[in-house]
Structure formats: C-alpha cells, structure tokens
C-alpha positions as CSV (number, residue, x, y, z in Angstrom):
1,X,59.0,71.1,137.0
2,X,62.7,72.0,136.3
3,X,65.2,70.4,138.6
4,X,66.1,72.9,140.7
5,X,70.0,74.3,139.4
6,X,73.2,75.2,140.8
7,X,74.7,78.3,140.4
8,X,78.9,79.5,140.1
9,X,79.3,82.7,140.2
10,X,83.0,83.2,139.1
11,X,84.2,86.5,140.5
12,X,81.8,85.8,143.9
13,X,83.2,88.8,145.6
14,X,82.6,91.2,142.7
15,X,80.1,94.2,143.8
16,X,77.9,93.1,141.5
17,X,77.3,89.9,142.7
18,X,74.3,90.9,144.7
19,X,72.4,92.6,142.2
20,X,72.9,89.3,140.3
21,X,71.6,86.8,143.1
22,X,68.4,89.2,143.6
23,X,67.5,88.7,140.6
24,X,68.2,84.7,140.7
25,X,65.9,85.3,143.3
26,X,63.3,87.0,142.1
27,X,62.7,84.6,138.7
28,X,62.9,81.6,140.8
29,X,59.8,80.2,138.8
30,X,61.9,80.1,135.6
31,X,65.1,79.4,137.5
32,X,64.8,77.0,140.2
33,X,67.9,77.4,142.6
34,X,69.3,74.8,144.9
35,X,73.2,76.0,145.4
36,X,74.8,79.5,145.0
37,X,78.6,78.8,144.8
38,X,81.0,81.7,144.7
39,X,84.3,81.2,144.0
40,X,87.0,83.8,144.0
41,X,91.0,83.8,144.3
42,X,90.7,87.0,146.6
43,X,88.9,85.4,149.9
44,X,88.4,88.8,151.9
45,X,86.7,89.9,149.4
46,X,84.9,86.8,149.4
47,X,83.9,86.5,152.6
48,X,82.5,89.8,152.6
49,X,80.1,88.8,149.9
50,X,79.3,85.4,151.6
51,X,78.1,87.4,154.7
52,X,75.9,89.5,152.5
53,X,73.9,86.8,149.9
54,X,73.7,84.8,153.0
55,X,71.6,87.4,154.8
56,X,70.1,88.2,151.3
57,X,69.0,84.7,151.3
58,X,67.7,84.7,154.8
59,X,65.8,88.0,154.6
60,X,64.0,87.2,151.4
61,X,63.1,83.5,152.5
62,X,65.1,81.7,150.4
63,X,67.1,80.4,153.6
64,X,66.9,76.8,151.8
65,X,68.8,77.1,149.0
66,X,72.5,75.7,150.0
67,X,75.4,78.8,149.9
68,X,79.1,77.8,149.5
69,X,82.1,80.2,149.6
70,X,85.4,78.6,147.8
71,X,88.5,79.4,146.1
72,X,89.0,75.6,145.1
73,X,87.8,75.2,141.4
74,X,86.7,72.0,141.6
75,X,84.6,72.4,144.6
76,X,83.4,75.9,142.7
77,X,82.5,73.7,139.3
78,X,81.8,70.3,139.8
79,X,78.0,69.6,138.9
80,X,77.3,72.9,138.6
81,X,74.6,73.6,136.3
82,X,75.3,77.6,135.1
83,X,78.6,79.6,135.7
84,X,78.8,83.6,136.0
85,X,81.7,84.9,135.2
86,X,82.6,88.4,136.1
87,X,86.2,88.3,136.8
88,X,88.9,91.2,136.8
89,X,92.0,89.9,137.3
90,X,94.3,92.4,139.2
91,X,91.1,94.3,140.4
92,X,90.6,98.1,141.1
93,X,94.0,98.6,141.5
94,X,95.3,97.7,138.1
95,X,91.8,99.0,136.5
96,X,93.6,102.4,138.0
97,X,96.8,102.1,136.0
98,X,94.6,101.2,132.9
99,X,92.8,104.4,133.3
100,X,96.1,106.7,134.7
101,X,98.8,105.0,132.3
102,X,97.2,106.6,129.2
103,X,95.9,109.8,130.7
104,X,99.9,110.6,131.4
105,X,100.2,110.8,127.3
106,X,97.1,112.2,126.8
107,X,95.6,109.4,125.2
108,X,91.8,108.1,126.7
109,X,92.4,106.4,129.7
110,X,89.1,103.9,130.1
111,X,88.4,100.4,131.2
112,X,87.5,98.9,128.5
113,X,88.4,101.2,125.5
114,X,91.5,102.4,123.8
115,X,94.9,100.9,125.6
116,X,93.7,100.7,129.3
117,X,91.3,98.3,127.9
118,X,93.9,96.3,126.0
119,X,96.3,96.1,128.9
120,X,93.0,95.0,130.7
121,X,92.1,92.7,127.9
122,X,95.8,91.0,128.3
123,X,95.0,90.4,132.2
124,X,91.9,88.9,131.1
125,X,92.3,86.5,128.8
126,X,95.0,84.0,131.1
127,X,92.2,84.5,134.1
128,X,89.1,83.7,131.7
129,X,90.9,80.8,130.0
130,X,91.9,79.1,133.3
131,X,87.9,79.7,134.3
132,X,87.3,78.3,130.9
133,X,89.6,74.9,131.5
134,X,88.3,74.1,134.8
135,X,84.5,74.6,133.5
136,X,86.1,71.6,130.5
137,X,87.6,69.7,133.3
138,X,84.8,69.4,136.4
139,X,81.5,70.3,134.5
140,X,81.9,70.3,131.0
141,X,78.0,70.4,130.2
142,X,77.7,73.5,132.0
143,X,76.9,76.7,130.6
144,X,78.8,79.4,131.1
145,X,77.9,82.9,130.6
146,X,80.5,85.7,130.2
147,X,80.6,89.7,131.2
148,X,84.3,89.6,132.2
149,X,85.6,92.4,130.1
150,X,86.8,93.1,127.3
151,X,84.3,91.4,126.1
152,X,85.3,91.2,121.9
153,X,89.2,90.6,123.2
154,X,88.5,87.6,126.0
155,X,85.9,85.7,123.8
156,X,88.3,85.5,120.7
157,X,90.7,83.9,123.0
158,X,88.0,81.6,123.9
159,X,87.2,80.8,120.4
160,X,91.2,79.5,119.5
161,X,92.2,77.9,122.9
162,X,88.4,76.3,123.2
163,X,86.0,76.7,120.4
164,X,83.5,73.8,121.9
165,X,83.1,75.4,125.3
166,X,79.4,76.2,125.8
167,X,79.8,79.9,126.6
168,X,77.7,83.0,125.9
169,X,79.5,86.6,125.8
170,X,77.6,89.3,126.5
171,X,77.4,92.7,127.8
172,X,74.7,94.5,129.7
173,X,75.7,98.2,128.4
174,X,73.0,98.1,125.0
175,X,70.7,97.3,127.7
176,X,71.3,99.9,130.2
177,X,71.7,102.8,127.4
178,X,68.1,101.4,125.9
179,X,66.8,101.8,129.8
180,X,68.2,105.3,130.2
181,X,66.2,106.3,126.7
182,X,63.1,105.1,127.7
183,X,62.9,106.8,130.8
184,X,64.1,110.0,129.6
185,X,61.8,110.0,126.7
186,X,59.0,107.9,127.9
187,X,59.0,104.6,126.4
188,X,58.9,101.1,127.3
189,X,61.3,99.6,126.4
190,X,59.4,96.2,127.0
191,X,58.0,96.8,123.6
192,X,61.4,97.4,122.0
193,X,63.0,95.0,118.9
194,X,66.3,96.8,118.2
195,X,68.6,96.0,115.3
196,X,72.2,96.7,116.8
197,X,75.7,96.0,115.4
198,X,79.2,96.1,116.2
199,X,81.9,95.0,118.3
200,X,81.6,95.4,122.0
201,X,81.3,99.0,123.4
202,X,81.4,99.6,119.5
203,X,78.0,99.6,118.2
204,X,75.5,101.5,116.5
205,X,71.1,100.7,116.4
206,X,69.7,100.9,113.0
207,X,66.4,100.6,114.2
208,X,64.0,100.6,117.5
209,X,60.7,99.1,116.5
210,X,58.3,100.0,118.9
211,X,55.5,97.0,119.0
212,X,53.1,98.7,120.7
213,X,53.4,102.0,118.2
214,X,53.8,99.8,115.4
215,X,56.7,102.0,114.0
216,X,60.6,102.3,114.2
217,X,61.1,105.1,116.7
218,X,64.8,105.7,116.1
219,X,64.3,108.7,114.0
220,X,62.0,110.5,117.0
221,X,64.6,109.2,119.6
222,X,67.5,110.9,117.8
223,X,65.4,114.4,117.4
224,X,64.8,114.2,121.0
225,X,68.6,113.2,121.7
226,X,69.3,116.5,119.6
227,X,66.8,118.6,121.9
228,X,67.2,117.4,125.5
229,X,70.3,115.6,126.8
230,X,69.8,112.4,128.8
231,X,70.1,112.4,132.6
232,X,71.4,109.2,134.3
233,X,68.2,106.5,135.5
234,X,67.8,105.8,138.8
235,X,70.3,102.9,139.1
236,X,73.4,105.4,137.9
237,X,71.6,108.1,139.9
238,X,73.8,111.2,141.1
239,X,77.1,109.5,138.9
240,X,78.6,112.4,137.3
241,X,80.6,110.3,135.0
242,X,78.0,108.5,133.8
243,X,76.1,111.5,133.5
244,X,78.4,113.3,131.5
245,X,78.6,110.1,129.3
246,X,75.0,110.2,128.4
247,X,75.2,113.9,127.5
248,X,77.3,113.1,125.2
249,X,75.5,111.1,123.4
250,X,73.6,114.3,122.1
251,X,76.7,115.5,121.0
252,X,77.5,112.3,118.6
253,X,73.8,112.2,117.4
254,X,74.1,115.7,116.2
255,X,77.3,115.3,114.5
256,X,76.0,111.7,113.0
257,X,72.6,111.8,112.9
258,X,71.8,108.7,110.8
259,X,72.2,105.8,113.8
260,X,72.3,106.1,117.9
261,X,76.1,104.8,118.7
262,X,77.0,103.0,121.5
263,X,77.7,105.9,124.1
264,X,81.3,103.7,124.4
265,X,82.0,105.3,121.2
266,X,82.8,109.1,122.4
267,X,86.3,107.1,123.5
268,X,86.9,106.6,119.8
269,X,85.2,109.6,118.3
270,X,86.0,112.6,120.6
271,X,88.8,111.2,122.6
272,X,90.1,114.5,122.8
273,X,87.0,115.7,124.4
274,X,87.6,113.0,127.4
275,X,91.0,113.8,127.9
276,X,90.6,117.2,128.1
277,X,87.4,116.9,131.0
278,X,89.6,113.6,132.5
279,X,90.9,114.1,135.8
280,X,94.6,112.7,136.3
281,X,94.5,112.2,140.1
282,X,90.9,110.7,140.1
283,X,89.6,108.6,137.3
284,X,86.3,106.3,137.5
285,X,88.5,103.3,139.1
286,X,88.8,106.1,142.2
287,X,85.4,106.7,141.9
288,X,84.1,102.9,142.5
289,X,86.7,102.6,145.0
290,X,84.9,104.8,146.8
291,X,81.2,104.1,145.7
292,X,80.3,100.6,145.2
293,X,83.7,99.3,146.7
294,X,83.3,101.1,149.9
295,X,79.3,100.0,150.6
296,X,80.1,96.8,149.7
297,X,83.0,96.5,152.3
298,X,80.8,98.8,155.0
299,X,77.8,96.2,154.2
300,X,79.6,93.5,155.2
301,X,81.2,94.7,158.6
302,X,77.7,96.2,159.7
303,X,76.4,92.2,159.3
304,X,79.8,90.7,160.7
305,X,78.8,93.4,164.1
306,X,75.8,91.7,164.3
307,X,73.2,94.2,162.8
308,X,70.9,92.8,160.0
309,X,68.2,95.5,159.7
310,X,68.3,97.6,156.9
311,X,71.8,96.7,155.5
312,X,71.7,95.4,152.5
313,X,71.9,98.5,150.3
314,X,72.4,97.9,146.5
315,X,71.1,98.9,143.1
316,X,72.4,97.7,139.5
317,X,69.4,98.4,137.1
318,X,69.7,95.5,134.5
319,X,73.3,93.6,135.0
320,X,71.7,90.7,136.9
321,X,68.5,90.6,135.3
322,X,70.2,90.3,131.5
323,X,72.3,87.7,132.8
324,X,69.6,85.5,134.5
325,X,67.3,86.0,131.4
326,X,69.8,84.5,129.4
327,X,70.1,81.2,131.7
328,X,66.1,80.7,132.0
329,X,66.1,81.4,128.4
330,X,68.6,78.1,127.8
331,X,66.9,76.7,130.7
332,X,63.2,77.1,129.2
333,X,64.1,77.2,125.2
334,X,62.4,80.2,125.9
335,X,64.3,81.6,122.3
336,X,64.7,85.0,123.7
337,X,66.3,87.9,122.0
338,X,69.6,89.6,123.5
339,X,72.3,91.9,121.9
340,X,75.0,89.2,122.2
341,X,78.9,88.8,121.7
342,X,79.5,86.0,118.3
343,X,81.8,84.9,115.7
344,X,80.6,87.3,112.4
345,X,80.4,84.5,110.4
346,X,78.3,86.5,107.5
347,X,76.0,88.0,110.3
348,X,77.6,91.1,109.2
349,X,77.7,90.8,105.5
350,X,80.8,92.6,104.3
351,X,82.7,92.5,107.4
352,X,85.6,90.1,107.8
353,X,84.1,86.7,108.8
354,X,86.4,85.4,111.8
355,X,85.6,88.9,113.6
356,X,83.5,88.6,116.6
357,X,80.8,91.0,116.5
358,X,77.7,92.3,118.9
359,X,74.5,91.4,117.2
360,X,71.1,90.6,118.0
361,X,70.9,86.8,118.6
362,X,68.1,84.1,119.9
363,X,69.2,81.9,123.1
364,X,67.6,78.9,123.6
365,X,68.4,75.3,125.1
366,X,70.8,74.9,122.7
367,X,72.6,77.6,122.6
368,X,72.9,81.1,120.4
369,X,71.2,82.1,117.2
370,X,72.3,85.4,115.7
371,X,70.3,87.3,113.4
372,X,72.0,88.0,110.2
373,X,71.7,92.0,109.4
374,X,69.0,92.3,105.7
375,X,71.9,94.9,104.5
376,X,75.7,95.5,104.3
377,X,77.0,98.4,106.8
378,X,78.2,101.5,105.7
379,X,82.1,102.5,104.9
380,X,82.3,104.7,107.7
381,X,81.2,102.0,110.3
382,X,83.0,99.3,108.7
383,X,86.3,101.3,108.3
384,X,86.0,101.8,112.0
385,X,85.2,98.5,112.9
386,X,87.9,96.9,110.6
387,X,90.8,98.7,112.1
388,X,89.9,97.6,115.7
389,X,89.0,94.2,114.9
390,X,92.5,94.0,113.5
391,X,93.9,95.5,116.4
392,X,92.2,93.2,119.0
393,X,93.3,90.3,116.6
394,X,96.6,91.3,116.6
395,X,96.5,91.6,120.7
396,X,95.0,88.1,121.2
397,X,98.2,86.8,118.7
398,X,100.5,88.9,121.3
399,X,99.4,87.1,124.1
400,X,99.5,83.1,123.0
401,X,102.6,84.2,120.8
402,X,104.6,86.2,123.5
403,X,105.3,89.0,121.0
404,X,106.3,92.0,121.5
405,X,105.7,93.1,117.9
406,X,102.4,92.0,117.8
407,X,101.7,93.9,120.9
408,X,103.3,97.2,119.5
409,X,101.3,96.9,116.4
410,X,97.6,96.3,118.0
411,X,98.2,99.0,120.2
412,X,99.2,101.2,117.3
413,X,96.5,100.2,115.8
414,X,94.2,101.0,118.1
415,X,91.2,103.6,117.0
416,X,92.1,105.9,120.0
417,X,96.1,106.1,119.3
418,X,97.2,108.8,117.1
419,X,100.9,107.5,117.0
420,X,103.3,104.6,116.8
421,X,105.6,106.6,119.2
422,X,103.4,107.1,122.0
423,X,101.3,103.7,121.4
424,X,104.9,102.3,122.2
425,X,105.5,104.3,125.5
426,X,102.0,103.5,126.9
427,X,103.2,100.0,125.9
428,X,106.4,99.6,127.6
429,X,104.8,101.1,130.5
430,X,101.8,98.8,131.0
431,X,104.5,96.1,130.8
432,X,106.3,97.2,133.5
433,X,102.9,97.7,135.9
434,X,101.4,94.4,134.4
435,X,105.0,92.2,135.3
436,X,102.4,90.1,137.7
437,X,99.3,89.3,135.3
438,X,100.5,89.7,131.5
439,X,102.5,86.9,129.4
440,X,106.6,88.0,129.0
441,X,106.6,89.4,125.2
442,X,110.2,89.4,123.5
C-alpha cells in the first residue's frame, strides 16, 4: 500500500482549487491522502477556500485527512510529498490590465497570449521562482507540478535559475479542446493517442488515433470542424467567450486544413478578428470576476452563516483530474501519456534545441519522457514557432538582466505585434501598471 501523501497546493485560494481536491478525492486508491496544505500570500482569499475543502472533506467522508491553511512557506512545504502550483501573482486585477492595456492599441488583449501574456509572464516568473526556492529549501524531494501561466515563459526561467528542480509543466487546455471534440462529434476520447506539438497555447495535432476504430481520425474531425462549429461542453456551459473561441476553430480549419491548431492560436492568426469582437470595458478578467470569482466568495460566506446543504457548487471539466493523473502516474510508475511542457532537446527535430516545447511525453516515478516527433515540422509552423520562442527568450533575458532593450525587443517580436512603435507604448505602459510585481529595467 502507498504511504498515504501530503498535498501543497500553492495558490490555495485559487477558484480552481476545489475542482482539484475533488478529484484528489475521488482517485484516492491511486493517491492516498493524509494532508491537504494550502498556502497563499492572499489569506482572505484563503480562508474562503479553507472553509469550502473543509466542508468538501466533511461531506464526502474524507473528514480524516489533516487540512492546514498557511501563508508560511515552510509550514506550506516541509515534508510535503506533491506541490500544485497555480499561482497568479497580482490576481484578477492585474490579469485586467493585461487584457485592457493592449485592447487601447488595438493589439489582442489575452491572458496568456500576445503582450498581456508577457507582462503576465514577467509577474510570474519572480512568484514561481520563489515557490521554486522554497520547494529546494524545505522539501527538495518533492515533486512539483506546474499550471501557473505562461506556461513556455515561467518553465524557461525555471530551467536557468534551477535546472535540477523536480517539476513538471503542463497545461490542461489540449485536454479540454480534445474533450469539447469528442462530445460534439461523438467520440471517446478515452481511446485517443494524439501526436501534438508546439509551444504552449501554440500547438497543432498531427494525428488522433482512435484505438478502438483502429484509424487516425484527424482527417474526419477536421471535415466535421468544416461542417458544424463546436459548442462549449458542459463544464464551459453557457460561456460565450469560450464559445465564440471554439467556433472559431472552424474558421482556422478551413483556412488550414492540414492540422487541428490549438484554438489559442486565433490570437496569433486572426488577431484582428479578436480585437474587432473584444469589448474594451469588459474583457474575460471581468467576466471571471463575476463568474467563478463571485461563487467562490458567495460559497464561502453561505458556510461561514452556518448553512452546509447544497453549497458547494463547482465544475472544472478536466483541470484537476490532468493534474492528479500526473502525480499517481509518478506515484505508481504508471508511465502515462500527457501533452507536457519540455526542453526540445531534438523532440522536435529542426527546431532550435534549448526551446521548450509542448509534446506528448511519458511520466512515471522518475520523472518525464517525451516522445520525439518520426518527422521534421513544416516551414510555416516552424517560422511561427521560431519567432515566439525567440521572443519569450528574449523576455526571460529581460527579467534576470533588468533590460529594457531586451524587453522592447521580445515584445516586438512578439507574433501578435505588428509594430516596434506600438510594441513600445504597450511596453512603457505595462511598466508603469506592473511598478509593484515586475523587475526595474534600465
């Protein structure tokens, strides 16, 4: 029997923390729990999610297993066994001026793509690396597993500051776009092995092989992609920007019908198209503000009144379960497959070697296998993915440099900026509202 483990999450008071513990919860025969710690810098927030795993806990009958609410790091990390990290440093409010910022210039104003994402990525990489040196300093045989954002930006920061950390990088979104196919089109995606590449929320598949047709089913998925538009799965259910996302994969599928991309990709492809359907005085921070942000904070002040029947109210389709796979998979040697965040290293034939890339990869107790791709990519993928891998390079040497130049260049060179000019008035800009979180360049 496995010793029972002990959990971090870091980012407790994230939203998403719940959907993550259910699922902790319900593959308690592959993962054992005995502590849940979450740790956070922001303690309203929580205390708010304290209040709600602990009823989660109680309700479910898992009453036993020890809960602990902390912002000291090394009662968060000592001994612990995994570590969850889900940060976002400056929170929903920032994540607003990453999404506003841009929109004033008409460039695409997202969280993770095109400049809101680097000025994101700059937040991110001092809080991951400080979660990062107190994982080395009070449990340094711990795993840690990464979704803080940007994803390709945070783990090459990792990699230089330290490259023997055990950490995993992934992201859930190949998982929740294969989820939305298969329902729309009547698969299981159970039975899916798909060959993916790319940088994160950068990607295209090559191939879906369907084990229980015995055939690649890209080719059918794309004709039905071209014929019927997908409509949001339950767990995005009546999200009209994630609806309008999906559509538009349709749209990219028609125009390049060879591969399904990453529905990320309409930020780099049709930009223009975002802009022109973005609202100014509403983007998606607004929206989760008032979505996930609000039920979270009405969940918890419903159990602080007393009331415990039929409160708990949340739904995140595959976030937690990806995540917990991957630790039971370590945990087991189970050698799993997941669409994971790595150093190229040749996985990608003819792309530079030192970029980190999204591939298919095999977890198992000791760590992360990537499977190399049988074939070079094309010019028209690699072109793309060459230009923002230099960008993010040249980001992550902004921030340990303190340079200004460096700064102006990756955002320059960024796939969604059509200008020098404006790349450096977004720029100056995101200094001024990121005085608090980012590094000072000169």
């Amino acid at each position: 029997m496995t010793n029972r483990q002990i959990i971090t999450i870091a980012g407790g008071g994230s939203t998403y923390t719940p959907g993550i513990i259910q699922a902790v919860l319900n593959n308690a025969d592959r993962l054992p729990l005995k502590e849940i710690r979450l740790y956070d810098i922001d303690s309203e927030r929580n205390q708010d999610m304290y209040l709600i795993i602990d009823l989660l806990l109680k309700t479910s009958g898992h009453e036993l297993v020890k809960l602990i609410v902390t912002e000291d790091p090394r009662q968060a990390f000592t001994g612990c066994d995994f570590i969850f990290s889900q940060i976002r440093v400056g929170g929903l409010k920032m994540r607003e001026q990453d999404e506003k910022i841009p929109l004033r210039h008409r460039l695409v104003g997202q969280e993770t793509c095109g400049l809101g994402g680097f000025a994101y990525g700059m937040r991110s990489m001092g809080g991951l690396l400080e979660i990062v040196g107190f994982v080395q300093e009070f449990a340094p045989e711990a795993w840690l597993l990464n979704y803080t954002n940007p994803e390709s930006i945070v783990s090459e920061a990792v990699r230089r500051q330290y490259p023997e950390v055990k950490m995993i990088n992934a992201c859930d979104m190949t998982i929740s776009l294969e989820e939305t196919i298969a329902v729309n089109y009547g698969y299981d995606r159970k039975n899916w092995v798909p060959t993916y590449y790319g940088l994160n929320h950068f990607g295209w598949y090559t191939e879906i092989y369907d084990k229980s047709l015995g055939k690649d089913i890209m080719p059918e998925v794309i004709a039905k992609l071209n014929r019927q538009k997908l409509k949001v799965a339950d767990f995005n259910e009546g999200d009209s920007s994630w609806q309008a996302a999906f559509e538009m994969m349709s749209v990219m599928t028609t125009d390049f019908p060879e591969q399904i991309p990453n529905n990320y990709l309409e930020y780099y492809l049709y930009g223009d198209l975002v802009v022109e359907k973005a609202d100014l005085a509403y983007t998606r921070a607004n929206m989760v503000m008032d979505g996930r942000e609000k039920n979270t904070k009405e969940m918890a002040q419903k159990i602080r009144s007393g009331l415990t029947e039929d409160v708990l109210n949340f739904n995140f389709g595959e976030h937690g379960q990806y995540i917990v796979d991957m630790a039971t998979s370590i945990l087991n040697d189970e050698h799993r497959r997941f669409m994971l965040l790595v150093p190229n290293q040749g996985a990608i034939p003819n792309l530079r070697p030192d970029a980190v890339v999204e591939v298919p990869a095999y977890v198992g107790a000791t760590g992360v296998e990537p499977i190399s791709l049988r074939a070079p990519i094309n010019d028209f993928h690699k072109g793309l993915m060459e230009a923002q891998v230099a960008a993010e390079k040249l980001l992550v040497d902004a921030y340990f440099e303190g340079s200004y130049q460096k700064a102006l260049q990756a955002f320059t060179l960024n796939q969604t900026v059509p200008n020098a000019r404006v790349a450096k008035k977004v720029l100056d800009e995101m200094i001024i509202a990121n005085q608090d979180y980012w590094p000072v360049l000169s």
